[in-house]
C-alpha positions in Angstrom: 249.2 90.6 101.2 250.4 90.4 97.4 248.9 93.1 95.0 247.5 90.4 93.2 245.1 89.7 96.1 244.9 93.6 97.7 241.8 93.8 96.6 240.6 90.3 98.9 241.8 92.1 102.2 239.1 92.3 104.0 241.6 95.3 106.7 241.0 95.4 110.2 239.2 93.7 112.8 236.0 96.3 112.6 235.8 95.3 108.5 236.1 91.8 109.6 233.2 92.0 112.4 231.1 93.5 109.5 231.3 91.0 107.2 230.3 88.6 109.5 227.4 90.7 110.4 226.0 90.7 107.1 226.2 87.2 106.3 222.8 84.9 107.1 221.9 83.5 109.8 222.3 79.9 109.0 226.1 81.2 108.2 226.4 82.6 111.2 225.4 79.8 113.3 227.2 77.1 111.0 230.6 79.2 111.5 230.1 79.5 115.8 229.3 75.9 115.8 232.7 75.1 113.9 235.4 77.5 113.9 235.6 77.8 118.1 237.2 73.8 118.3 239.2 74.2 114.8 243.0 75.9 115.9 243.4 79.4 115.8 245.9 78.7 112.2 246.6 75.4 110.6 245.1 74.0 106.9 241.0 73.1 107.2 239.5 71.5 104.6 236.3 71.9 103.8 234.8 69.1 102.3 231.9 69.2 99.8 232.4 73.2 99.1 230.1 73.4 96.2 229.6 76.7 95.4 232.3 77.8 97.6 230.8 81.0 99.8 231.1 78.8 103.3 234.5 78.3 102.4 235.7 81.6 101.5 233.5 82.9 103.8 235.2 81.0 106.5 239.3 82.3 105.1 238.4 85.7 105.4 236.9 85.8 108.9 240.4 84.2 109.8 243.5 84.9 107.4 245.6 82.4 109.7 243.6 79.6 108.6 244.3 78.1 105.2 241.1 77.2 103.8 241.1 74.4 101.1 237.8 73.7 99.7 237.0 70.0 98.0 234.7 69.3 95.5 234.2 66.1 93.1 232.8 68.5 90.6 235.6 70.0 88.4 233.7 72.8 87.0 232.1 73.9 90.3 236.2 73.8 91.5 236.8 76.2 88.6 234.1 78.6 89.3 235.4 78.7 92.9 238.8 79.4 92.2 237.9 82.4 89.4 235.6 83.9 91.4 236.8 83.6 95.2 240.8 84.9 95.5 242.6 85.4 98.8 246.1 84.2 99.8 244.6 81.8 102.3 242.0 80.2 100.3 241.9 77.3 97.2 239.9 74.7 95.8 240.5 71.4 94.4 238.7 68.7 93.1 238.3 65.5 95.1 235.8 63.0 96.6 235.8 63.2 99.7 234.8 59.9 100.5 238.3 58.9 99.4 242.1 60.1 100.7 242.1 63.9 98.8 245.4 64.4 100.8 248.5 63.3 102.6 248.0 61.0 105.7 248.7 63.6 108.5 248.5 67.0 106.7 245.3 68.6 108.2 244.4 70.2 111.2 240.9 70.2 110.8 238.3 68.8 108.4 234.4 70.2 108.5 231.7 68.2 106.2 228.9 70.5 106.5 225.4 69.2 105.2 227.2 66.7 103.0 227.7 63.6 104.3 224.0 62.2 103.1 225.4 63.1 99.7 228.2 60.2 99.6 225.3 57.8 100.7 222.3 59.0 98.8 224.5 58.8 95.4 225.8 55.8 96.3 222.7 53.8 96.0 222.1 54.8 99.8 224.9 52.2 100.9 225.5 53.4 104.8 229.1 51.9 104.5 230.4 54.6 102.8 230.0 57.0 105.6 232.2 54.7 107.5 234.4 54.3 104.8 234.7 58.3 104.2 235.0 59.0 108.6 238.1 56.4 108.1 239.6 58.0 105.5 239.3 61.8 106.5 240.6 60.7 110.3 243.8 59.4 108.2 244.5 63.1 106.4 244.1 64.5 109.9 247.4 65.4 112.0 247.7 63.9 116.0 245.4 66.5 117.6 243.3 67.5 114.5 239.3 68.0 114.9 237.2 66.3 112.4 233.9 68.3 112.6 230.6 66.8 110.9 227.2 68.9 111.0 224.8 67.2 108.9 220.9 65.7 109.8 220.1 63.0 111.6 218.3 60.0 112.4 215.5 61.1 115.1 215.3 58.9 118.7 212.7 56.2 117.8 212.6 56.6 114.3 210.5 53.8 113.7 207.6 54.3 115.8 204.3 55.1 114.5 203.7 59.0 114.7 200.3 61.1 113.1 201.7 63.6 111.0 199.2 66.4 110.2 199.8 69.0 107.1 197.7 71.9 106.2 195.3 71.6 103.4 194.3 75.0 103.2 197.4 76.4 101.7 197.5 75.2 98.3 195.7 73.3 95.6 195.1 69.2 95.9 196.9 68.5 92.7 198.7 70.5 89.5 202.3 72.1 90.2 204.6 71.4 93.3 204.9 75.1 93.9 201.5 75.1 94.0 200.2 72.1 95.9 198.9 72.4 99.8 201.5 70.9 102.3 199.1 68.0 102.7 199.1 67.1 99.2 202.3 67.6 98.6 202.9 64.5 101.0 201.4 62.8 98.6 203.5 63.2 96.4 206.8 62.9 98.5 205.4 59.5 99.6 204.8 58.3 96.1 208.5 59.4 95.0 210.8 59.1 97.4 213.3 56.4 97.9 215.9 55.7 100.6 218.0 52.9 102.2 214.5 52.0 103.8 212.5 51.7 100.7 214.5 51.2 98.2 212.3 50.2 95.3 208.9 51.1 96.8 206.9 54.4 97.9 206.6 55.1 101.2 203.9 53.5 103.5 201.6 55.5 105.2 197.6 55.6 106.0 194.9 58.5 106.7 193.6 58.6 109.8 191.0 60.8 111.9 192.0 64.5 111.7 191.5 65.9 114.9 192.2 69.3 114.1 190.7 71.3 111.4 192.3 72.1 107.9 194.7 70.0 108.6 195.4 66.3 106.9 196.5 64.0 109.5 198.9 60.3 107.8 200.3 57.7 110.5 203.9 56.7 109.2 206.9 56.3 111.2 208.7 58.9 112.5 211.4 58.8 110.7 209.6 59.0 107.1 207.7 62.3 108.9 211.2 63.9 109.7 212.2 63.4 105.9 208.8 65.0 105.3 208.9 68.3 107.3 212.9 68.8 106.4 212.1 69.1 102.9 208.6 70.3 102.4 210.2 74.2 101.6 212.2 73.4 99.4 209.8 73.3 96.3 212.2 75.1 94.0 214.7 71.9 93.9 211.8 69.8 94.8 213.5 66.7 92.5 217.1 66.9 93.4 216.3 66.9 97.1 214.2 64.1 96.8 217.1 62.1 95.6 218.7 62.6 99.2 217.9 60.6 101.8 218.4 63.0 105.3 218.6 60.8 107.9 221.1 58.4 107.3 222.8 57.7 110.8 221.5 57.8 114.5 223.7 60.0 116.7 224.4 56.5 118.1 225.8 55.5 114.9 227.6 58.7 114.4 229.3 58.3 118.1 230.3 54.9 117.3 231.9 55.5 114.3 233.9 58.2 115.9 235.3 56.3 118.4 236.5 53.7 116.2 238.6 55.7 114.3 240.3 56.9 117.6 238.0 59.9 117.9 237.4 61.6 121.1 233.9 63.2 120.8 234.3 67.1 122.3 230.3 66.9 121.9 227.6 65.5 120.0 223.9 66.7 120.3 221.2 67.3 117.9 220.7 71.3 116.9 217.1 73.0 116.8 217.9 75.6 114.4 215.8 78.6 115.8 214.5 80.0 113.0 213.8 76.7 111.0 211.5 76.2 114.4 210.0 79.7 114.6 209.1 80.0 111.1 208.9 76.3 109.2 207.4 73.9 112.3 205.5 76.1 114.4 202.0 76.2 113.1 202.8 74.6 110.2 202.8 70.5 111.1 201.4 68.6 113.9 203.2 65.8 115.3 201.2 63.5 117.3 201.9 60.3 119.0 198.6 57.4 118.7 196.9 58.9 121.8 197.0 62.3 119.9 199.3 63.9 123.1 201.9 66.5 121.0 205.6 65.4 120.6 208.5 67.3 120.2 209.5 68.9 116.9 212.5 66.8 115.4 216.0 67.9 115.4 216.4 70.4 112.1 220.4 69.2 112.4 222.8 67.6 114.5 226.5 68.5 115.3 229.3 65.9 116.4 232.9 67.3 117.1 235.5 64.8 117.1 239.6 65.1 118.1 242.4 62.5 116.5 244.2 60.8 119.4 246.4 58.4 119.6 245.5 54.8 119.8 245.0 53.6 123.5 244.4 56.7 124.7 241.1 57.6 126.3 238.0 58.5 123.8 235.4 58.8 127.0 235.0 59.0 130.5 231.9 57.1 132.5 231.0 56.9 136.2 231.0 53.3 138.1 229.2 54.0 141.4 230.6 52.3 144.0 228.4 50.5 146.1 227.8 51.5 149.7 229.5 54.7 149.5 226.2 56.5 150.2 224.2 55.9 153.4 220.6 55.9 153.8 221.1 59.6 155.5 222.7 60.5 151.8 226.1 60.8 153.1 229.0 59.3 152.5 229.6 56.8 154.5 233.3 57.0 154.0 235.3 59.8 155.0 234.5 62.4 152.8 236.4 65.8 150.3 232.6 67.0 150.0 230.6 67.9 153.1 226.5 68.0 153.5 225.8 71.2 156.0 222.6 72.6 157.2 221.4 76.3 157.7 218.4 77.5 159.6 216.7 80.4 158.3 216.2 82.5 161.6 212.9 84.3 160.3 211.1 81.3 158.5 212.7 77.9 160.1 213.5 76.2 156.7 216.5 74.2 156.7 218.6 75.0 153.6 220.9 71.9 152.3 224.5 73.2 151.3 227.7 71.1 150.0 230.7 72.5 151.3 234.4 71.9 149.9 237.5 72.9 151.6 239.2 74.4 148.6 238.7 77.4 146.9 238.4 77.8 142.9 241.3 80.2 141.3 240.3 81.1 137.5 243.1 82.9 135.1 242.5 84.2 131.8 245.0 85.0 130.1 244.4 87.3 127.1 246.2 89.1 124.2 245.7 91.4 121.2 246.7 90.8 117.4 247.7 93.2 115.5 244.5 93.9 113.8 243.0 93.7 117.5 241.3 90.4 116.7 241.3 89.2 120.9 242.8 85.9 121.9 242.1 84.2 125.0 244.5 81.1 126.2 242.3 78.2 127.7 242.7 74.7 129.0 241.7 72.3 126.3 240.5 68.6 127.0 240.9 69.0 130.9 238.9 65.3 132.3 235.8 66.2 133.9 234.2 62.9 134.4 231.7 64.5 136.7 229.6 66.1 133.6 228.5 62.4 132.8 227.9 61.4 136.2 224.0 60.5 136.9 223.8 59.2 133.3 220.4 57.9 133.9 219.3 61.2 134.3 219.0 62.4 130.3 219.9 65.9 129.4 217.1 67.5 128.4 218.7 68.9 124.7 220.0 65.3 124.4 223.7 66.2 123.8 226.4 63.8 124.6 229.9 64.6 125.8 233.2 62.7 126.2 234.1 64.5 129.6 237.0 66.5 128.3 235.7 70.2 128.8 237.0 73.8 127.1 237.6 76.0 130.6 239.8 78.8 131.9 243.1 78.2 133.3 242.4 77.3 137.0 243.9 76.0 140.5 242.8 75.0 143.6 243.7 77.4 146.6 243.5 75.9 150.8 242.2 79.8 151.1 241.4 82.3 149.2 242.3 85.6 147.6 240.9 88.6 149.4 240.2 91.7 147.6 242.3 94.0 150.1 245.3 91.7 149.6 245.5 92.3 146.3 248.4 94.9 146.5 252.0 94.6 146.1 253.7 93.1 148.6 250.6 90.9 149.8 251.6 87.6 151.7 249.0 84.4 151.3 249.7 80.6 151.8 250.2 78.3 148.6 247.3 77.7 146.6 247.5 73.2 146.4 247.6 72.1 143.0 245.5 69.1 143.0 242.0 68.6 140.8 239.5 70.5 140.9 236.6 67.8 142.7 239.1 64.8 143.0 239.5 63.4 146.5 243.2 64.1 146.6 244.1 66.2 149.7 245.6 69.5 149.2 249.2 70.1 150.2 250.3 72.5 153.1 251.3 75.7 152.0 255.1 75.8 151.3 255.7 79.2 152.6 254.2 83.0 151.7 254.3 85.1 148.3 252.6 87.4 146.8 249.9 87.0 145.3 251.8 88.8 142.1 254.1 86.0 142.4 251.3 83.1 142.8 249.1 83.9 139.6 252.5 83.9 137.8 253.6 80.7 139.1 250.2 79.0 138.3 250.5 80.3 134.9 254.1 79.0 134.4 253.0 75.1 135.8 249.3 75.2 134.2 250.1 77.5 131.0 254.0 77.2 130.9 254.0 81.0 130.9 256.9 82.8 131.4 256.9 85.0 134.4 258.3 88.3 131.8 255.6 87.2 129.3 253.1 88.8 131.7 251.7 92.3 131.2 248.8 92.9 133.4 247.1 90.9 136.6 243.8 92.2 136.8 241.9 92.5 140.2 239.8 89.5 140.7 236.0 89.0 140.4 234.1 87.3 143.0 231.2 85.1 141.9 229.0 82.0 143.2 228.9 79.6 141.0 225.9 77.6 141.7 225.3 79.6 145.3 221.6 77.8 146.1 223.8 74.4 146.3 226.8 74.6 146.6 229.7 76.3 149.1 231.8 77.3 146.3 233.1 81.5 145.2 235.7 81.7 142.3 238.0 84.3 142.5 238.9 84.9 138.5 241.8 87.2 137.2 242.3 88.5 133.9 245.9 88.5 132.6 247.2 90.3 129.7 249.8 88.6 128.4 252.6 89.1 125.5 251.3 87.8 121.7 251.4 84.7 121.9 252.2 82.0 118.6 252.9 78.5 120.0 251.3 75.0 119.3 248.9 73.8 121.7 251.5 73.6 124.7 250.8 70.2 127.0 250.7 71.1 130.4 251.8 69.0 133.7 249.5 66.0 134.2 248.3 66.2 137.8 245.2 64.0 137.7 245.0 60.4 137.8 243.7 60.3 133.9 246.0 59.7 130.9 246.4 63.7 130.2 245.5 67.0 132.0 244.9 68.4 128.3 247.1 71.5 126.5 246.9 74.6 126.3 245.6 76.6 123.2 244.5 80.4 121.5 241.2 80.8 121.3 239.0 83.5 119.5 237.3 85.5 122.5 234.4 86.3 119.9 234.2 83.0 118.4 233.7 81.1 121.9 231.0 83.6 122.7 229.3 83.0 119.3 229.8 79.1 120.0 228.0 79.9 123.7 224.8 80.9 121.1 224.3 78.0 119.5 225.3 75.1 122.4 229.1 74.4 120.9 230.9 75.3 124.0 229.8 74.9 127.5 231.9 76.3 130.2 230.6 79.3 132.4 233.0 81.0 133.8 235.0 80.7 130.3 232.2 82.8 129.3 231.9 85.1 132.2 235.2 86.2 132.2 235.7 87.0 128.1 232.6 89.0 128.6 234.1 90.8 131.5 237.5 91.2 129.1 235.3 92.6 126.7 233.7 95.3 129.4 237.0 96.3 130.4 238.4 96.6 126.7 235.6 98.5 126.0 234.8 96.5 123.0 232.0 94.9 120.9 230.9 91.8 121.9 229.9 91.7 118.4 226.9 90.1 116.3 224.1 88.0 118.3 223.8 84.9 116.8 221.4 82.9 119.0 217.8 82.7 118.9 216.5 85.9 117.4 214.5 88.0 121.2 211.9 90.5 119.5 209.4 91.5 122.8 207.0 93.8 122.4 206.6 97.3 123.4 204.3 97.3 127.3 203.0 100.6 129.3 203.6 100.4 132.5 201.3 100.5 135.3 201.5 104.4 137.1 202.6 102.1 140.0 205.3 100.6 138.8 208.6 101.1 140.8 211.8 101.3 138.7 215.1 100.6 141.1 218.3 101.4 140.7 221.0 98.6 142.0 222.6 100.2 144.4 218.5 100.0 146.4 218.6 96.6 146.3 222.5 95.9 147.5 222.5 97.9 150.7 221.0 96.0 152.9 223.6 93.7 154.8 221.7 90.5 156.0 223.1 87.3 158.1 219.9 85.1 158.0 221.1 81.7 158.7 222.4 79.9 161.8 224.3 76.1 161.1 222.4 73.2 162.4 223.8 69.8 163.5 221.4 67.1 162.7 218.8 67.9 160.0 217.1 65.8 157.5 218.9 65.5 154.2 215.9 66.1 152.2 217.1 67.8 148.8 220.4 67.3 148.2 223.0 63.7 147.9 226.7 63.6 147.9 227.7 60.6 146.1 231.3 58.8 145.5 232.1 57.4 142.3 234.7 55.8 140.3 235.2 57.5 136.9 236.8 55.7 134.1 238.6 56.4 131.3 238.0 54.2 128.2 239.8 53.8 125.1 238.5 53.5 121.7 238.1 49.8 122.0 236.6 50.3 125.2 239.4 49.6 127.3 239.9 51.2 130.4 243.2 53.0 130.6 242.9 55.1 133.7 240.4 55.7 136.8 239.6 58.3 139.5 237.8 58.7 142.4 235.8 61.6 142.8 232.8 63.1 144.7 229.9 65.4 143.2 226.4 66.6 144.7 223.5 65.9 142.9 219.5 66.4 143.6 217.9 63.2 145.4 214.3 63.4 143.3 215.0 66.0 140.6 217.0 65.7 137.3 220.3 67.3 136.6 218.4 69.5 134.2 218.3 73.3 135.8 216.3 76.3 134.0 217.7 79.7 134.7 215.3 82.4 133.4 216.2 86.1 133.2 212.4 88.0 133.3 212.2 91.3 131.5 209.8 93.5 129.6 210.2 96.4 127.2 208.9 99.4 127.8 209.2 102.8 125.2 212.3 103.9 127.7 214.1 100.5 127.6 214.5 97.2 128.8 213.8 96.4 132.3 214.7 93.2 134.0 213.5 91.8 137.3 215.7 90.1 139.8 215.2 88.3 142.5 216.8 88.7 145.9 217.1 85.9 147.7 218.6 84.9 151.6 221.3 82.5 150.7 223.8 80.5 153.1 227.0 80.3 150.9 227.1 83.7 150.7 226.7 84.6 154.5 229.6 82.1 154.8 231.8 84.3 152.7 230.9 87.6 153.0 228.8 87.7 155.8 226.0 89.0 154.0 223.2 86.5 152.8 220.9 88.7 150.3 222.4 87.8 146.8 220.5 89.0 143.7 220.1 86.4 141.2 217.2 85.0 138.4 214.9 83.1 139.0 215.7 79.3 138.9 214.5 76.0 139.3 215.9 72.3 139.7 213.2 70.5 137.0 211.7 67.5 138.0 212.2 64.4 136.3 208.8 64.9 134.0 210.2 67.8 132.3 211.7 65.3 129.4 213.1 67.8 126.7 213.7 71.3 126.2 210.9 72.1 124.3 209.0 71.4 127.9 210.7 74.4 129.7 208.2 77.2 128.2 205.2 75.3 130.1 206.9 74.7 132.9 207.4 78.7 133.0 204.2 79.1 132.2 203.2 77.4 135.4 206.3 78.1 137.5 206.4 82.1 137.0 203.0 82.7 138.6 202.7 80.2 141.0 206.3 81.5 142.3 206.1 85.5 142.2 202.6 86.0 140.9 203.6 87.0 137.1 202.0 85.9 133.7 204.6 84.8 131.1 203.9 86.7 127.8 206.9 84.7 125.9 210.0 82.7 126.3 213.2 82.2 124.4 216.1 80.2 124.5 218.7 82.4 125.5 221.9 80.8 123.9 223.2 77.1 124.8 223.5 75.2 127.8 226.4 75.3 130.1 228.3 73.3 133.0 228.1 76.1 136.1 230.8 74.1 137.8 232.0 70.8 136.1 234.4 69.8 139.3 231.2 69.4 141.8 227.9 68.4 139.9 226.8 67.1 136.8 224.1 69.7 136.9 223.2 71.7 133.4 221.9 74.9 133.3 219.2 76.1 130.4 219.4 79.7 130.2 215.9 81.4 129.3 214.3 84.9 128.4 211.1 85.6 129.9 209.0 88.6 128.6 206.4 88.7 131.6 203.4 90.8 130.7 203.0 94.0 132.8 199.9 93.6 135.0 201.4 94.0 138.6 205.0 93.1 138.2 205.7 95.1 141.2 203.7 92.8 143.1 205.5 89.4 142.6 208.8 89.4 144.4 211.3 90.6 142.1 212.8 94.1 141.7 212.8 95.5 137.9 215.8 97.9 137.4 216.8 99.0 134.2 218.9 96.8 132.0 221.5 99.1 130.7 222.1 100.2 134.8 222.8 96.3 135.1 225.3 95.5 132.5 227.5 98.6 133.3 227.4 97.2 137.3 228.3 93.5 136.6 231.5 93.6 138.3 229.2 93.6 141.2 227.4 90.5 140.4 227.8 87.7 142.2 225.5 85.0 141.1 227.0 83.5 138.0 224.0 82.6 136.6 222.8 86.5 136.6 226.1 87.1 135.2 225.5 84.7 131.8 222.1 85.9 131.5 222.3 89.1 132.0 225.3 89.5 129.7 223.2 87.4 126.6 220.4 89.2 127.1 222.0 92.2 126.6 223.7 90.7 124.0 220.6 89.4 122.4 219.1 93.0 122.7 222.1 94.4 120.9 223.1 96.6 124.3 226.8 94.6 124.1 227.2 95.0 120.2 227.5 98.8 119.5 
């Protein structure tokens, strides 16, 4: 750095960590949700910088990115440039609705909160989003991410909603600061204009209040979003009531995209935590006409889009092939995916297992920078069609994805890695490269190596890794990844590599879709902080950076997530505190196969998955096979149940007789949290807390004190099932938790055994919470 800008450097990764630590939490959360799919260095532009703190807050969290903020206001530019300074970082005035740089110059372009600016100043004309989408896609390089996070239209916008505002918190007329909330909708309906009303007030009507102190008005849904996303904002009441929020759908938003050659990573509508917690909780009532509560509105919404080239695939849908499932629920056809049955000798109960013949291989490869900032290499845009399988079958945070996933570096073995084989020298067959699900056959093995050898070769043909670029192969880590289901253990290995400073490499295209993806650096820290806030998905990408974090003894830095504050509980003199090594001794082989059983649960379906273009075109297919629930959703809730005592956190886990572990390790007891497959009538996530309510005492006798969302949702394992998992913090209140089938242990004893975890969802949850709790960020 030049003396001119000494004073900017921000030093090592600690000071770095730091800053980020300090900043908001809205900053925190806009910066996971954004910076994990841009490239690890390349020119961003950052669109509508105003101010510019997001901007320069942005270049100095990562000095390889060159940061170029925009803004149509020259003297806001000015201020930017005098006041923030770093070699990494400028500002320039441009609309940037229009083409502010060279076709094919950026790597990345992020419109935060902005977008209903270019239509709310432009006479609220909706073509000019359209217009501005085309025009930043054409300043973005082959393989650049165009990232918008901005409000959005809620799902039936125009259906009549009650709306009810307090009317004991302020006066009924005089100043806005002053006004109740109830009056002050009043006012917003008398004054605000938008493409919907253009040259009138708003419509709405009183009706019966059925709660008290509260004002109820029927509008439409949409005109009550605009309502309850503004009401705070009382200092700026009359600039903000020149904007007009919702603009687009996330329909119109996805269509847009894919227009201008965009492949949508994700879209989904956000729930900022604490806009929930402390601006729509107890402070509005949304009621449908029957007076039955509905769900608060999105506070934002977050699409992530990647330039491709045209005729290339944007999506990937499911066809299901008729036939191919029997009235018994399996395939009719000879099958890659197997339906078993298992006999619980003690109890009779028949427990439903799918079974593949090919084990899962994960690498992670991993290096440190020189100001030990960690890097991770990942697959990037591997097809897995299977994560929009069931489609019918609504996820209950309403995201949408294009089927190209984020995940480790993997490969399918014809048998696995054993822990005592891992020693120089060690002789296995070939792991088969084929796709991980597809109904390809694997190869024979082409003769012994070492297993050495193997996770070298896999990282030269799915990495293009050198052999000599290699530091370190870790020993591996043994987890189910969905062990109540399905027959599947990954065996994942940590690799330290050589620094490594290429451009996403392109790796060898072994499925039947157009491309198997690249390869690219990742932040370790900034895909955990995306795992907070629902902007990246994969599991065991997350399982294993926490795990590289355990064994580098390092931070896992800042929580960013919804805030967990539990109270302080006695105990009851009774209460029995374990240790881990109580529960894991017992060795347990509790299941027996059976031949014919009724397939009650669980359906193995065949499909056809095909790859579209952005003109809908299909331009490649694949035939693979998943397991799904018969009667319930694809919707899972994982909750991890703890309380807080004056000595710590303890958590309580559940032990449970399992078949897919017997069939690995001989043992069936696995300890894992509490979970359940949701029936179709839990609609949307804001359901899950009632269903706990309900589910936690009925199932192990416990009262639920509180619940909170415990970071995003993730894909336990994208190559079998279209399942999602919603992870979940449970503070249980103390009154005979001994009593109700799980075994509290302390926390801390937990995260410093998970090495011995097998049950990938106690892995994730346990490693957030103690995130959440701040055990993983000292």
């Amino acid at each position: 750095m030049t003396d001119k800008y000494s004073k900017q450097d921000r030093g090592d990764l600690s000071d770095y960590e730091a800053y980020f630590a300090g900043m908001d939490a809205s900053m925190q959360q806009k910066i996971a949700l954004t910076t994990a799919h841009f490239p690890a260095r390349g020119r961003i532009a950052d669109m509508g910088s105003g101010s510019g703190t997001g901007t320069v807050d942005l270049a100095r969290l990562y000095k390889n990115l060159e940061l170029v903020g925009v803004d149509i206001n020259p003297v806001t530019v000015e201020y930017s440039n005098e006041k923030h300074r770093s070699e990494n970082l400028g500002f320039i005035v441009g609309d940037i609705a229009e083409r502010v740089f060279e076709p094919e110059t950026l790597d990345g372009i992020l419109d935060s909160s902005v977008l209903h600016h270019v239509t709310s100043f432009n006479n609220y004309d909706l073509t000019q989003i359209a217009k501005t989408i085309r025009n930043q896609v054409a300043q973005l390089k082959p393989g650049g991410v165009l990232i918008i996070r901005d409000f959005v239209v809620p799902d039936e916008a125009e259906r009549a909603v009650c709306l009810g505002l307090p009317t004991d918190d302020g006066s009924d007329s005089g100043e806005i600061a002053k006004l109740s909330t109830a009056a002050l909708f009043e006012v917003f309906a008398r004054d605000f204009r938008s493409s919907l009303n253009l040259n009138e007030s708003v419509s709405y009507k009183k009706t019966r209040a059925p709660i008290d102190n509260f004002a109820f008005f029927e509008v439409t849904l949409r005109t009550a979003v605009e309502f309850v996303l503004r009401k705070d904002y009382r200092d700026h009441w009359a600039p903000e009531l020149l904007e007009e929020y919702t603009y687009y759908s996330q329909g119109d938003f996805e269509e847009n995209f894919r227009k201008e050659n965009l492949r949508i990573v994700v879209s989904m509508p956000l729930w900022n935590p604490w806009i929930v917690e402390n601006r729509f909780a107890g402070k509005f009532h949304l009621l449908d006409r029957r007076d039955q509560p509905l769900s608060f509105p999105p506070t934002n919404f977050l699409i992530v889009g990647e330039k491709i080239g045209k005729g290339e695939g944007v999506r990937l849908g499911e066809k299901v092939e008729e036939g191919a499932v029997d009235a018994s629920g399996t395939l009719a056809l000879p099958a890659f995916l197997k339906m078993k049955g298992y006999r619980h000798k003690e109890n009779g109960r028949i427990f439903e297992l799918a079974e593949r013949p090919n084990q899962t291989i994960d690498l992670l490869p991993w290096f440190m920078a020189e100001n030990s900032q960690i890097f991770i290499l990942a697959k990037k845009d591997f097809p897995r069609p299977i994560v929009n399988a069931e489609s019918d079958r609504k996820h209950l945070h309403r995201a949408n994805y294009s089927g190209y996933l984020t995940e480790p570096i993997s490969a399918i073995s014809d048998s696995g890695f054993r822990i005592s084989d891992f020693s120089e020298g060690a002789e296995e067959s070939e792991p088969s490269a084929v796709a991980d699900g597809s109904l390809e056959s694997p190869q024979p093995s082409a003769g012994a190596e070492s297993l050495d050898a193997r996770v070298r070769r896999i990282l030269r043909q799915r990495a293009n890794l050198d052999a000599g670029e290699v530091v370190e192969i870790s020993k591996p880590q043994l987890y189910f990844t969905s062990p109540g289901g399905i027959d599947e253990r990954v065996e994942s290995f940590l690799v330290q590599i050589e620094k490594w400073s290429r451009p996403p490499q392109m790796i060898e295209n072994y499925t039947t879709f157009q491309s198997a993806g690249c390869v690219r650096e990742l932040d370790a820290l900034q895909v955990l902080r995306a795992s907070h806030v629902g902007g990246m998905f994969d599991a065991r990408l997350e399982i294993n950076i926490y795990r590289l974090l355990r064994k580098l003894n390092r931070s896992a830095s800042s929580w960013i997530g919804a805030t967990v504050n539990p109270t302080v509980q006695k105990l009851p003199e009774d209460f029995r505190i374990g240790r881990i090594d109580d529960f894991t001794s017992e060795n347990r082989n509790a299941f027996e196969p059976v031949g014919k059983f009724e397939n009650k649960f669980l359906k193995l379906v065949r499909s056809e998955f095909i790859e579209f273009d952005a003109e809908n075109r299909e331009v490649g297919r694949a035939e693979f096979e998943y397991v799904a629930p018969r009667k319930f959703s694809k919707n899972t809730v994982a909750a991890i149940p703890f309380v807080k005592t004056e000595d710590g956190v303890l958590v309580g886990i559940e032990f449970r007789d399992l078949p897919a572990p017997q069939n690995f390790t001989g043992n069936s007891l696995i300890p894992c949290v509490p979970a359940w497959r949701l029936p179709k009538t839990v609609g949307h996530k804001f359901d899950l807390e009632n269903f706990l309510r309900r589910a936690f005492p009925k199932d192990f006798r416990a009262e639920v004190n509180k619940t909170w969302e415990l970071g995003g949702t993730y894909f336990p394992t994208p190559g079998v099932t279209p399942e999602i998992v919603h992870p979940l913090a449970v503070e249980l209140k103390t009154e005979n938790p001994h009593q109700n089938g799980l075994c509290f242990l302390p926390l801390e004893d937990l995260l410093n055994r998970l090495d011995q975890i097998p049950d990938a969802h106690l892995l994730i949850l346990a490693n957030r919470l103690g995130h959440a709790l701040g055990f993983l960020s000292k």
